[in-house]
FIVEX-533051 format. One line per 3 residues: their letters; for each residue x, y, z of C-alpha. Coordinates in pm, 1 decimal. Layout:
N
A) X/Y/Z ~ ...
//
This chain:
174
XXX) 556.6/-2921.7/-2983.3 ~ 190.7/-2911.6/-2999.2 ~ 99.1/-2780.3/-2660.1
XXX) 369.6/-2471.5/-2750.5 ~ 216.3/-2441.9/-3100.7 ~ -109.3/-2392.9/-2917.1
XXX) 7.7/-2130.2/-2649.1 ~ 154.6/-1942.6/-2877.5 ~ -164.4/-1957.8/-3139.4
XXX) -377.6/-1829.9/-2799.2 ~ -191.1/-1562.3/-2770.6 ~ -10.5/-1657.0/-2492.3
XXX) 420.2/-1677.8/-2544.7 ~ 571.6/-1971.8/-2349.2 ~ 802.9/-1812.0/-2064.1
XXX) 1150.1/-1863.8/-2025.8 ~ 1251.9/-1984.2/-1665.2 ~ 1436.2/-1665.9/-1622.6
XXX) 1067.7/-1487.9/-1698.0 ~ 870.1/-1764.3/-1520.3 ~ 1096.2/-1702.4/-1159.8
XXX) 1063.9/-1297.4/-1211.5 ~ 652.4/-1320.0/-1216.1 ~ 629.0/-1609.3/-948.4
XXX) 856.4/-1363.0/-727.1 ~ 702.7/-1021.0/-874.9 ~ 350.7/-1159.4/-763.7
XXX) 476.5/-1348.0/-438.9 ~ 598.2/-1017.8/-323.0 ~ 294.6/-768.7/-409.6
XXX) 85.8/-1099.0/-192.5 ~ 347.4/-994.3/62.5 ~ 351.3/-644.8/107.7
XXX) 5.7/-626.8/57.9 ~ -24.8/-863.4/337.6 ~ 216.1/-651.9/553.4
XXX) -3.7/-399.2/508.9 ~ -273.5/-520.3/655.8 ~ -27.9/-681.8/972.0
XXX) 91.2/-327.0/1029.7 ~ -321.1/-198.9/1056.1 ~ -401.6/-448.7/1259.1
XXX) -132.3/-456.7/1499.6 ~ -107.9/-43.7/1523.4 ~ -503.8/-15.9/1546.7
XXX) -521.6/-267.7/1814.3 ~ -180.8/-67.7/2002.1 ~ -399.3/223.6/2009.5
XXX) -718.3/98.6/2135.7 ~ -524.2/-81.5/2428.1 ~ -342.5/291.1/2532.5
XXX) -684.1/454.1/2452.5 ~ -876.4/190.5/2688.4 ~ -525.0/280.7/2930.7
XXX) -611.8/661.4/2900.4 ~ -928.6/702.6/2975.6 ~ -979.4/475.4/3208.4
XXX) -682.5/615.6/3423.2 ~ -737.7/990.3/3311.5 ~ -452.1/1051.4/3123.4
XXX) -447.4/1291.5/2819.9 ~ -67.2/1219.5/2778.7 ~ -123.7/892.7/2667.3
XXX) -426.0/1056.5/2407.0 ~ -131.6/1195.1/2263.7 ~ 58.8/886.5/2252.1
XXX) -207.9/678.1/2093.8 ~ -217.8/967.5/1817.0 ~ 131.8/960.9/1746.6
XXX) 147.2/540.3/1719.1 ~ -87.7/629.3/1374.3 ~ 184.2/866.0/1237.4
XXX) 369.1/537.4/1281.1 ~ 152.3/339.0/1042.4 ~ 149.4/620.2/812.3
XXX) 537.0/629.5/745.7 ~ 569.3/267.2/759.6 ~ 232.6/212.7/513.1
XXX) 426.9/481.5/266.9 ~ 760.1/274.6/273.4 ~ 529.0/-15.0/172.8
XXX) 325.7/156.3/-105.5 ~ 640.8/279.9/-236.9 ~ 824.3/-65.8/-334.2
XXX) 456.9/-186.1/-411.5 ~ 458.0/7.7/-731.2 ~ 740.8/-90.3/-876.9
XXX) 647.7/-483.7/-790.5 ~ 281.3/-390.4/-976.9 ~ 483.0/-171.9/-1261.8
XXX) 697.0/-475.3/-1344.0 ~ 386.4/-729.3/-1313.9 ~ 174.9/-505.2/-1529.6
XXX) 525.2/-548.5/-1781.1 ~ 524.3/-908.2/-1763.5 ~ 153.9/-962.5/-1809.4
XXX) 169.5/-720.3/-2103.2 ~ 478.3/-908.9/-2279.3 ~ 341.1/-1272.0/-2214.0
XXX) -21.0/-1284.7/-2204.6 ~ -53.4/-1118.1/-2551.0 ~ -421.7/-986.1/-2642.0
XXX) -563.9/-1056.9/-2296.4 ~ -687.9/-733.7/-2144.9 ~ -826.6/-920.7/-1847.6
XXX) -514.1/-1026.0/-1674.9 ~ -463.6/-969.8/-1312.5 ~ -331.3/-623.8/-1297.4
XXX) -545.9/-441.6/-1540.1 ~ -850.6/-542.4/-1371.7 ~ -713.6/-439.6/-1054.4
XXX) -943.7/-125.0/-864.5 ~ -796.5/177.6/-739.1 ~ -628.6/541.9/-797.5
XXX) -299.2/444.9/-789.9 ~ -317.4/76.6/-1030.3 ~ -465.0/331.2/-1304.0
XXX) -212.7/554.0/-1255.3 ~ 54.3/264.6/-1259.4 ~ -133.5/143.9/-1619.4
XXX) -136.6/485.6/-1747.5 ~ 241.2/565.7/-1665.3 ~ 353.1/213.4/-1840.2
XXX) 223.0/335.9/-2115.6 ~ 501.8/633.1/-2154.2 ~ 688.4/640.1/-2427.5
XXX) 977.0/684.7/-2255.8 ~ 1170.8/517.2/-2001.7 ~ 1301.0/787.0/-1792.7
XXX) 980.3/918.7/-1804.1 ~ 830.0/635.2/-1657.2 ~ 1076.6/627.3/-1368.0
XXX) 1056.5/969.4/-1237.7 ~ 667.4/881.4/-1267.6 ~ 701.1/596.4/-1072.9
XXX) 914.3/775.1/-829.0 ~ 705.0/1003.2/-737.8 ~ 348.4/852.5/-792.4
XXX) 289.3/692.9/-401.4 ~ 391.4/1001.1/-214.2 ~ 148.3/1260.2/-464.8
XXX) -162.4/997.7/-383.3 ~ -189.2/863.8/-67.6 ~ -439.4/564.2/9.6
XXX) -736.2/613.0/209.2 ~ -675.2/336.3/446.7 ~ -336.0/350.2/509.8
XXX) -285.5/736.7/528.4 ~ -619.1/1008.3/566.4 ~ -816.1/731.1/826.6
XXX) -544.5/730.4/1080.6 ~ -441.8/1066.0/989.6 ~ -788.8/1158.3/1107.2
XXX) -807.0/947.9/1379.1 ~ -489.1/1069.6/1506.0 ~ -596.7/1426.9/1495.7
XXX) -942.0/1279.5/1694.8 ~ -726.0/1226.7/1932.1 ~ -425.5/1444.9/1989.6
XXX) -766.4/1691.4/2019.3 ~ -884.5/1501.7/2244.8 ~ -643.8/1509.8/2485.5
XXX) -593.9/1905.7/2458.1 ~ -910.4/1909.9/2562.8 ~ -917.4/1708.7/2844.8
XXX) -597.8/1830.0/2944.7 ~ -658.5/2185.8/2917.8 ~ -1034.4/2189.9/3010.6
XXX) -1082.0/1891.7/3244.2 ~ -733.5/1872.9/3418.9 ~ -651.1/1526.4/3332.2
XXX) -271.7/1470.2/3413.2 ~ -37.7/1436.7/3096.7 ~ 93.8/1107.7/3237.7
//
C-alpha cells in the first residue's frame, strides 16, 4: 500500500496488466522493426556490393542495373517498415503520456528525428480522426535519409553507370 501510495505521489500511475503487456509488446516491437531495419541494410548493401564486385570484374553493365534495382528493393520494404513503426511509436508516446505523469523525459519524447516530432506533434490533435489520417499519411510525405534518398542515390550511381559503360564502352548487358 505504501510502495503504490508512493508511485502514485511521483507521478507515476501503477499499470494494470492489461497496460503493462501493451507497452512491454508496443516497445518489444519498435526494438524489432527497428532492428529489421537495419537486417534489411545490411543484407541488401552487402547483395549489391557482391553483383557490383560480379559486374565489373566480368564487364557487365546488365548486372549495374541489377545491383540498382536490389536498392529500390530496400526502399519499398524500409517504407512497409516505417509505416507500422509509427503507429507502434504513436501508441508508446500514448502510454508514456497516460502513465508516467509529469515526466517529459521519457523514452519517446527524447527521441531525435523528423518523423518522432512529427509523431509528438500529431498526438497532440485534438481530434481523433485527425490524428489517424495524420498518421496515415505521415511515413510516405517524409522519407528517412538512410532508408530511402542514400540508396535512392546510390541506385541512380549506378543504373548511370551502366548506361555508360554500356553505351560508351560496349560492356555486354549480361
Amino acid at each position: 500500500m505504501l510502495d503504490e501510495h508512493k508511485n502514485h505521489m511521483d507521478g507515476v500511475l501503477p499499470l494494470d496488466k492489461f497496460y503493462e503487456i501493451e507497452m512491454e509488446t508496443v516497445f518489444g516491437a519498435l526494438l524489432k522493426k527497428e532492428t529489421i531495419r537495419v537486417q534489411l541494410a545490411t543484407f541488401f548493401g552487402t547483395v549489391n556490393l557482391a553483383v557490383l564486385s560480379i559486374a565489373l570484374s566480368t564487364q557487365k553493365a546488365g548486372l549495374l542495373f541489377f545491383a540498382g534495382m536490389l536498392f529500390w528493393a530496400l526502399v519499398i520494404l524500409d517504407m512497409r517498415a516505417r509505416r507500422t513503426l509509427v503507429g507502434y511509436f504513436y501508441r508508446g508516446l500514448q502510454l508514456q503520456t497516460q502513465f508516467a505523469l509529469g515526466d517529459s523525459d521519457v523514452f519517446l519524447n527524447i527521441v531525435p528525428g523528423h518523423a518522432a516530432s512529427l509523431v509528438r506533434k500529431i498526438a497532440k490533435l485534438p481530434e481523433r480522426e485527425d490524428r489517424i489520417k495524420a498518421l496515415h499519411r505521415l511515413p510516405l510525405r517524409h522519407p528517412s535519409i538512410p532508408g530511402f534518398w542514400m540508396p535512392l542515390g546510390a541506385s541512380l550511381i549506378e543504373i548511370g553507370s551502366g548506361l555508360i559503360l554500356w553505351l560508351v564502352f560496349g560492356w555486354s548487358l549480361f
